[in-house]
C-alpha positions as CSV (number, residue, x, y, z in Angstrom):
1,X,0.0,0.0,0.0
2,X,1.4,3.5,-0.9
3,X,0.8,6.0,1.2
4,X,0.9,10.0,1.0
5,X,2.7,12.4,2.9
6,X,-0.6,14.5,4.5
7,X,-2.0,10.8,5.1
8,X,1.0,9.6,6.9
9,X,1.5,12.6,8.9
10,X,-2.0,12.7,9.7
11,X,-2.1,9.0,11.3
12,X,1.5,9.7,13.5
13,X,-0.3,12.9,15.0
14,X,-3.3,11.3,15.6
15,X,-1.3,8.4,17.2
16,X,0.7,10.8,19.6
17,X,-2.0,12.7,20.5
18,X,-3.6,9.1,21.9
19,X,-0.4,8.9,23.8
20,X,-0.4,13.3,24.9
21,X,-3.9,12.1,26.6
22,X,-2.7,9.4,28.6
23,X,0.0,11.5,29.9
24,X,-2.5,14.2,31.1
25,X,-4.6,11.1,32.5
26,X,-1.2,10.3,34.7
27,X,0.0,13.6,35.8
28,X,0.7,14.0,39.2
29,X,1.2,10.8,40.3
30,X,4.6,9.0,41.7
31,X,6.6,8.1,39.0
32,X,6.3,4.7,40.1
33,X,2.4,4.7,39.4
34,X,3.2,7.0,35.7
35,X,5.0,3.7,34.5
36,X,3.2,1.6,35.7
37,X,0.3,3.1,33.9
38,X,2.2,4.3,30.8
39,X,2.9,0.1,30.4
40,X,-0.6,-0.5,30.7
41,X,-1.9,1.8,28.5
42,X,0.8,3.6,26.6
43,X,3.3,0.6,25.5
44,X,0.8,-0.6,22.6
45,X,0.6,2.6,21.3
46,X,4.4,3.2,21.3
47,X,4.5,0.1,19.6
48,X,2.6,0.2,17.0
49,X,4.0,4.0,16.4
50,X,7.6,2.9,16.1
51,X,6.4,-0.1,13.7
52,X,4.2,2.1,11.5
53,X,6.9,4.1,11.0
54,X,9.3,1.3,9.7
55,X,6.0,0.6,7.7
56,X,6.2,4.1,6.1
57,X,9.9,4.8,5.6
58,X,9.2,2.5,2.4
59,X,7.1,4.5,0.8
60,X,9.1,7.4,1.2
61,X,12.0,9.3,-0.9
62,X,14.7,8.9,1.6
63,X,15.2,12.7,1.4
64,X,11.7,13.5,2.0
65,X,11.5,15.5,5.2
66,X,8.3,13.0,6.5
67,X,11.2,10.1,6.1
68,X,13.8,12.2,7.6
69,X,11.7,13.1,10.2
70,X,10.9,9.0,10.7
71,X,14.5,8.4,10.6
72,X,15.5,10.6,13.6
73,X,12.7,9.3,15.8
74,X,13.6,5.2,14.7
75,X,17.7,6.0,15.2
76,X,16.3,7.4,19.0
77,X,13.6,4.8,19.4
78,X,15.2,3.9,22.6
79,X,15.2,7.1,23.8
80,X,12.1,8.0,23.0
């Protein structure tokens, strides 16, 4: 499946912005309790973000700035 740009930008925001409301749903707490919840609920999502982006990066020029974009966050995937 090819995808465009807008349409691939579109489903990473939208992904994020899943994870942006868990962390309001968590703040506050002990940072024991955040990870506990961000493994519950979070982990998935992170997941499937990191592997949709592998999914992408195919369909991209490699000079694109959607792929270079991809590229930092997958070379800082542990970071992130």
């Amino acid at each position: 499946m090819v995808y465009d740009k807008a349409s691939i930008a579109i489903s990473i925001l939208e992904q994020i912005s899943e994870m942006y409301k868990i962390e309001s749903e968590i703040r506050g707490l002990d940072p024991g309790e955040r990870m506990k919840y961000r493994q519950q609920k979070s982990k998935e999502l992170v997941e499937k973000l990191f592997n949709d982006f592998r999914k992408y990066k195919k369909d991209l020029p490699a000079k694109s700035p959607t792929a270079k974009a991809i590229n930092y966050a997958l070379n800082n995937e542990a970071a992130l």
